[in-house]
C-alpha positions in Angstrom: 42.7 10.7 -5.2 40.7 8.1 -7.1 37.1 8.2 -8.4 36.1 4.6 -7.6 32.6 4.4 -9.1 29.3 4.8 -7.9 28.7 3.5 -4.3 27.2 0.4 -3.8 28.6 -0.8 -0.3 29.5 1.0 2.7 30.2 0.8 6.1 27.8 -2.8 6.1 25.3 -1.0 4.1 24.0 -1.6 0.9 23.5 1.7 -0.9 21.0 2.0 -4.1 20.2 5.3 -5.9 16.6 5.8 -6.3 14.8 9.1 -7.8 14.3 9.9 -4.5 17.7 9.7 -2.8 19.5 6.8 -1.4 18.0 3.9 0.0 20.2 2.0 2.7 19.8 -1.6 3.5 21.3 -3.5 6.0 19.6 -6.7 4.9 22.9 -8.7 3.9 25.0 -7.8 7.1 21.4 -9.3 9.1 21.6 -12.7 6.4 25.5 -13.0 7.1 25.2 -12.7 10.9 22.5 -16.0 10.5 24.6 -18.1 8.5 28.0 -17.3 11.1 24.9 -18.7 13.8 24.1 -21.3 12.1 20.8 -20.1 11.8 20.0 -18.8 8.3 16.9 -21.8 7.6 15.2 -20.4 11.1 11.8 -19.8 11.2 11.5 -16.2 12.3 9.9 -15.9 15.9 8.9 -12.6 18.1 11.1 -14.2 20.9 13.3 -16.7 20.0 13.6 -17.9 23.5 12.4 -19.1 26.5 11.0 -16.4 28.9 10.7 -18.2 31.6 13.8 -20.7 31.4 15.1 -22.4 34.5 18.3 -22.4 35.4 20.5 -24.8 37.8 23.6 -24.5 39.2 25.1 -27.5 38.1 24.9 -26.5 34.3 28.2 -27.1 32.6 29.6 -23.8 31.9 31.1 -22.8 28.2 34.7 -23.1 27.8 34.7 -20.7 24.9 32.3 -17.9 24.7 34.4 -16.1 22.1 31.8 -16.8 19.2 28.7 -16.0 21.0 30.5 -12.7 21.9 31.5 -12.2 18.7 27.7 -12.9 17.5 26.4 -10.6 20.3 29.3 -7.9 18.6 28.0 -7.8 15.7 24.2 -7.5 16.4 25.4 -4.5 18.3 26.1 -2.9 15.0 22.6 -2.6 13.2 21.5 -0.9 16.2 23.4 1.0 16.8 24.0 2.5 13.6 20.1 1.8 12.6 19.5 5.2 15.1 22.2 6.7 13.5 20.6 6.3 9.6 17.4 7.7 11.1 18.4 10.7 12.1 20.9 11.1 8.9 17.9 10.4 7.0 15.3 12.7 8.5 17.5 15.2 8.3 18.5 14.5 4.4 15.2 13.2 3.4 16.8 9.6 2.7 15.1 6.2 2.9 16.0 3.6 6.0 15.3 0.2 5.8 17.4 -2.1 8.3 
């Protein structure tokens, strides 16, 4: 076994010691997932699309979805695990910010 330092990433997380506890960011996963979508200079937008868009049949469909499911993927993730942290933190008494 190893003793590899103090923890500073894990799991996607940023990890900081405070007097506190830990506090757990998942800021840079969030900035990385913009810049793979080409969308890092955004301006930020409570729905960042159309509500109401209309669709035809005659659209031209995508030949390869594989980075918008990837994209999709990985926004999965700080969900997910965002749920997780809470209830890890109010049970420890950490601090949460995704």
């Amino acid at each position: 076994m190893k003793d590899l330092g103090e923890l500073h990433h894990f799991s996607g997380m940023e990890v900081q010691r405070t007097g506190d506890g830990l506090f757990l960011s998942q800021c840079q996963y969030m900035i990385d997932i913009l810049n793979r979508a080409g969308m890092a200079d955004c301006k930020p937008v409570s729905t960042p699309v159309d509500c109401n868009p209309k669709l035809s049949a005659d659209g031209v469909p995508v030949q390869d979805a594989t980075d918008f499911q990837s994209l999709v993927g990985a926004l999965h993730y700080p969900w997910h695990f965002h749920s997780a942290e809470h209830r890890l933190c109010c049970s420890a008494n950490l601090s949460v910010h995704a």
